[in-house]
C-alpha atoms as a printed R data frame, in Angstrom:
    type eleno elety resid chain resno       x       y      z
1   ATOM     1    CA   UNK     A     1   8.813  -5.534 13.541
2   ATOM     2    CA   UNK     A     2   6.273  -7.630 12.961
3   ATOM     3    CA   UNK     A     3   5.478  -9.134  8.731
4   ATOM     4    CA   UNK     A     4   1.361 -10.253  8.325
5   ATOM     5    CA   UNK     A     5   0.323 -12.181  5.268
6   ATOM     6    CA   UNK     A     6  -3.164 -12.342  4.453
7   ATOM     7    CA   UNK     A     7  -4.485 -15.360  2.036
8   ATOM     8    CA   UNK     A     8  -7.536 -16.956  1.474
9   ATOM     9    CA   UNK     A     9  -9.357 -14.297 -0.361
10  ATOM    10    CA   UNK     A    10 -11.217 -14.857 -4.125
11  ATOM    11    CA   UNK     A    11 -14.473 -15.460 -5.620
12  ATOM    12    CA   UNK     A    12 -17.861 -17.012 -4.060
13  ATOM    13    CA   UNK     A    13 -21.121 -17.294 -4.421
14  ATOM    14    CA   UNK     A    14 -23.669 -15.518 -2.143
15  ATOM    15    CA   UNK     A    15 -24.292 -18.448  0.573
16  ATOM    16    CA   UNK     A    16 -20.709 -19.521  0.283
17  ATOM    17    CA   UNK     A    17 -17.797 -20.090  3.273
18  ATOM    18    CA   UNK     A    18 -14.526 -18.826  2.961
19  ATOM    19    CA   UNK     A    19 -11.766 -19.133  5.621
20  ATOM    20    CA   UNK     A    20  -8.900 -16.218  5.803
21  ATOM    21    CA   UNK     A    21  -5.418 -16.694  7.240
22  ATOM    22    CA   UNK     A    22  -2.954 -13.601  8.630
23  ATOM    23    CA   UNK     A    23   0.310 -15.407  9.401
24  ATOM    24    CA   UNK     A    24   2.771 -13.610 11.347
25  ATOM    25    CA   UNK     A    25   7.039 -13.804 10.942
26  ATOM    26    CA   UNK     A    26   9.556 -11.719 12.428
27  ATOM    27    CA   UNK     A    27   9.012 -10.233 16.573
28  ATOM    28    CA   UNK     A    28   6.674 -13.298 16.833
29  ATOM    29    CA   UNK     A    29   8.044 -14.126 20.106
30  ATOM    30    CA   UNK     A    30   5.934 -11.123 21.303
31  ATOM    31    CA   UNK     A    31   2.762 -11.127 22.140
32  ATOM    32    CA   UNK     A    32   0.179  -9.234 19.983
33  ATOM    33    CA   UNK     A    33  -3.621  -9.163 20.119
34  ATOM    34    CA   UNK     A    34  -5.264  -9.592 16.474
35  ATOM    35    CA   UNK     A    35  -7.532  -7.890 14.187
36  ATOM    36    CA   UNK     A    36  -9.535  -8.138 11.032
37  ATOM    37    CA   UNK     A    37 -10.772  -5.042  9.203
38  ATOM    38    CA   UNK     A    38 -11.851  -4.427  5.589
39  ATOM    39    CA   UNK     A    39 -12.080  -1.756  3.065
40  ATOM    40    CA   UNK     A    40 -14.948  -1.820  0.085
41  ATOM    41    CA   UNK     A    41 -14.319   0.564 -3.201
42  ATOM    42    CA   UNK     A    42 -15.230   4.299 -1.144
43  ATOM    43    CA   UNK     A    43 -15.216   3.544  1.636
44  ATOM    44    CA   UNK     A    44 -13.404   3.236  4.829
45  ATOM    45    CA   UNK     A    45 -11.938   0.831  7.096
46  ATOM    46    CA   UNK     A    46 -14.344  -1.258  8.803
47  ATOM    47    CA   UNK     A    47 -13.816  -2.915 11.624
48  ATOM    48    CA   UNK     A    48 -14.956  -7.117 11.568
49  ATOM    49    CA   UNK     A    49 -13.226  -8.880 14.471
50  ATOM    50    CA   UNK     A    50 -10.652  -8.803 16.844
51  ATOM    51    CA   UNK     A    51  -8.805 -11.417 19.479
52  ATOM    52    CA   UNK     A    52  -6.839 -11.387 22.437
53  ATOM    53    CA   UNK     A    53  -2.968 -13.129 22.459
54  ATOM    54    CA   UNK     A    54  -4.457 -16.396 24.500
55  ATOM    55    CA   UNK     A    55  -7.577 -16.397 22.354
56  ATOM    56    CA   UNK     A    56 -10.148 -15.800 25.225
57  ATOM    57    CA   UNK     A    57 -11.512 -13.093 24.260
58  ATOM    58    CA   UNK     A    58 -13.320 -12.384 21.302
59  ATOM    59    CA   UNK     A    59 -15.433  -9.602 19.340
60  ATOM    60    CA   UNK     A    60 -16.881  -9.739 16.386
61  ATOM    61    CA   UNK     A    61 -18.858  -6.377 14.484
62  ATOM    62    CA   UNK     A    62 -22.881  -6.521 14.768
63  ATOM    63    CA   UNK     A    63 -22.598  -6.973 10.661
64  ATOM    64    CA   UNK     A    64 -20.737 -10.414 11.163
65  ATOM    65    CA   UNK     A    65 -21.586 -12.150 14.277
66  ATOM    66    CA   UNK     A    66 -23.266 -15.530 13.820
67  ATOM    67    CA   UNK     A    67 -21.382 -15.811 10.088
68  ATOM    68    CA   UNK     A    68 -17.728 -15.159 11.266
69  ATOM    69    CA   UNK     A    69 -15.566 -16.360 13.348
70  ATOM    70    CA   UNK     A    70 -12.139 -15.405 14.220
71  ATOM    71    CA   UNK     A    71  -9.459 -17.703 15.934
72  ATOM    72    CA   UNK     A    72  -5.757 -18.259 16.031
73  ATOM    73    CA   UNK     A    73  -3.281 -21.139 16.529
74  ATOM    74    CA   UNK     A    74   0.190 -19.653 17.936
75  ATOM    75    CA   UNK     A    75   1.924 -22.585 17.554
76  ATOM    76    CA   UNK     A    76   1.591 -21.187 13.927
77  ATOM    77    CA   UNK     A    77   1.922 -17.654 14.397
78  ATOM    78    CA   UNK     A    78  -1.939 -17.451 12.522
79  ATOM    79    CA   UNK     A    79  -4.879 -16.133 12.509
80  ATOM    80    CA   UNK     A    80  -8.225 -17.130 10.928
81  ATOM    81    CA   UNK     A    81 -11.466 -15.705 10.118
82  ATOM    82    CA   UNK     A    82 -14.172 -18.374  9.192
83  ATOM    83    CA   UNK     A    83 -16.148 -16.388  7.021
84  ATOM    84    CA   UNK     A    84 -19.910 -18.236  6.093
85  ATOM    85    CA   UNK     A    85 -22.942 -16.897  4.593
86  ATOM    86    CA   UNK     A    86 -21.546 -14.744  2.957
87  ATOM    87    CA   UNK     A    87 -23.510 -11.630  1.430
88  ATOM    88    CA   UNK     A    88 -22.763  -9.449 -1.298
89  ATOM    89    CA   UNK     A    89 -22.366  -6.894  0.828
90  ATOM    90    CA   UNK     A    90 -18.940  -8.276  2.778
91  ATOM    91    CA   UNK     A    91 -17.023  -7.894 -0.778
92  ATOM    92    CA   UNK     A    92 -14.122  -5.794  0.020
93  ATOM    93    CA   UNK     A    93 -10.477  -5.741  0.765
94  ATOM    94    CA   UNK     A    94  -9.714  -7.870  4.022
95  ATOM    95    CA   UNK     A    95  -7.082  -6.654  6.211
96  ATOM    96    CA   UNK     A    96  -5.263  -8.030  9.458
97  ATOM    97    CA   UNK     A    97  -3.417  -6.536 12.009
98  ATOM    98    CA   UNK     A    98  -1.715  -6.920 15.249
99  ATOM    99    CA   UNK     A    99  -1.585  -4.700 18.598
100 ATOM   100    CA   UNK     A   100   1.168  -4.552 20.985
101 ATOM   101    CA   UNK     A   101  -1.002  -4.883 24.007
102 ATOM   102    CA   UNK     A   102  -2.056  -8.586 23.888
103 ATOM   103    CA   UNK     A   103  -5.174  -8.322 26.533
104 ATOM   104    CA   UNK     A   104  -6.999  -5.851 24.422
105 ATOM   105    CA   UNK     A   105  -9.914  -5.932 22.148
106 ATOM   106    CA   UNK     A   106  -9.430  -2.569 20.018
107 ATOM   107    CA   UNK     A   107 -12.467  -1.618 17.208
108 ATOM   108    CA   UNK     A   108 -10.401   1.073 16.224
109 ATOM   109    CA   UNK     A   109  -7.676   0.869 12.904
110 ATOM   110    CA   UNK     A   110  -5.613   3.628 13.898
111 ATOM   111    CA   UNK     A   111  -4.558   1.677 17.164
112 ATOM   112    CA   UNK     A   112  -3.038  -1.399 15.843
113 ATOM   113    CA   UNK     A   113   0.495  -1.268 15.132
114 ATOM   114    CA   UNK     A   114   1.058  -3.678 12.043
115 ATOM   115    CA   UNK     A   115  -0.973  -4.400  8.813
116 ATOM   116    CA   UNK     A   116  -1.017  -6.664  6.087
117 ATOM   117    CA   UNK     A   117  -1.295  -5.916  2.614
118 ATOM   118    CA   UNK     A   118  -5.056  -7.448  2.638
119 ATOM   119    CA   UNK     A   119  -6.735  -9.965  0.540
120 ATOM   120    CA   UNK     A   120  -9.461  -9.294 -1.714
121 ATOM   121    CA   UNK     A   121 -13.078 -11.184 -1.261
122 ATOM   122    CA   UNK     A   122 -15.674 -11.005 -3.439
123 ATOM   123    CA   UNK     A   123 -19.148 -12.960 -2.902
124 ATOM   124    CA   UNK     A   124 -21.615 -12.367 -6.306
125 ATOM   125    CA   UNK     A   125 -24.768 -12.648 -5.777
């Protein structure tokens, strides 16, 4: 079993940079690929970026590439997502999760295997 803890999250202008952590405890001796997904009021999970276990692969959704950035430091069992320019329209609920296979890049929610509780970003405009 794998714990996630999502901080980071609040209040920012339109324009603004904010920088998201998921830190992992418990089965973190296992290897996990990493994603970040987020939920506005109505509607559903969206995907927003994803990494593989070493950190060579990367994918980020059409909506935030060039403004986010996803990463992670294992040493520290975390992941990041650099989040800059940010628009009104990224204000949701942000959400990581991990995948058992640690090669893959997977788009899809319903394939990861552990979630966080998600932090809340909101960017006024």
């Amino acid at each position: 079993q794998v714990q996630l803890i999502e901080s980071g999250g609040g209040l920012v202008q339109a324009g603004g940079s904010l920088r998201l952590s998921c830190a992992a405890s418990g089965r973190t001796g296992s290897r996990y690929s990493m994603g970040w997904f987020r939920q506005a009021p109505k509607k559903e999970r969206e995907f927003v970026a994803a990494i593989s276990w070493s950190g060579g692969s990367t994918y980020s959704a059409d909506s935030v590439k060039g403004r986010f950035t996803i990463s992670r430091d294992n040493a520290k069992n975390t992941v990041y997502l650099q989040m800059n320019s940010l628009k009104p329209e990224d204000t949701a609920v942000y959400y990581c999760a991990a995948h058992d296979n640690p090669y893959i890049i997977e788009r899809r929610p319903h394939e990861y295997d552990y979630w966080g509780q998600g932090t809340q970003v909101t960017v006024s405009s």
